[in-house]
SEROKOL-244974 format. One line per 4 residues: number of its first residue (from 1); their letters; for each residue x, y, z of C-alpha. Coordinates in steps of 0.2 Angstrom, whole numbers, plus 5000, padded with zeros to 4 digits. Layout:
REM SEROKOL-244974
NUM	a	X,Y,Z | ...
REM end
This chain:
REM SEROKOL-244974
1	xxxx	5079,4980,5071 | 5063,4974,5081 | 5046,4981,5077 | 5048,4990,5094
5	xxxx	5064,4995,5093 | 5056,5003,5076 | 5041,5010,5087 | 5055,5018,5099
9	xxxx	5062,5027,5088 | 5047,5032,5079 | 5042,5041,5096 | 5059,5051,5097
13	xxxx	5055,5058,5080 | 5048,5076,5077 | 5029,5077,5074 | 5033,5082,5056
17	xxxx	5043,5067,5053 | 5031,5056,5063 | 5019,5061,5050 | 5029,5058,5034
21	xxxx	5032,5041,5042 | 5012,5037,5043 | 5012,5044,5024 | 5025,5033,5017
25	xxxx	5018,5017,5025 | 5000,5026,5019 | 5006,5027,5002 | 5014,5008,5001
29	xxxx	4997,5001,5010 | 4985,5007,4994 | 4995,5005,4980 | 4992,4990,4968
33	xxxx	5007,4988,4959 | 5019,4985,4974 | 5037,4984,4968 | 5036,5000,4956
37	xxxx	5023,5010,4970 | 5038,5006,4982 | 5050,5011,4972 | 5043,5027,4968
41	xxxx	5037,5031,4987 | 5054,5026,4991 | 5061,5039,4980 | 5049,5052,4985
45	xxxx	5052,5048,5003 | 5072,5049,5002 | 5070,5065,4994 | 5060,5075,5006
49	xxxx	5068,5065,5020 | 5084,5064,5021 | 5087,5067,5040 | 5073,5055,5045
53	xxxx	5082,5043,5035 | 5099,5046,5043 | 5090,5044,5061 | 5081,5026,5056
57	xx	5097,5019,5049 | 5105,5022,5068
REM end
């Protein structure tokens, strides 16, 4: 998947799951452990997400 083809799909995304989107990417950008902060965001995100994640894997 192309970085645009991300940012298409981003835009066809509710504003609610727009904005967990920016949080997740938020969340990986300040941590400074990075394979346990993604990880853990990762889980985080998968659990409050799950129809997001259904929608990016498309």
């Amino acid at each position: 998947m192309s970085p645009q083809d991300l940012l298409n799909l981003i835009s066809t995304l509710s504003r609610e799951q727009q904005d967990a989107v920016e949080e997740f990417v938020r969340i990986l950008k300040k941590e400074k452990a990075p394979g346990v902060a993604f990880r853990e965001a990762l889980d985080e995100f998968v659990g409050e997400h799950p129809e997001l994640l259904r929608r990016l894997a498309q």
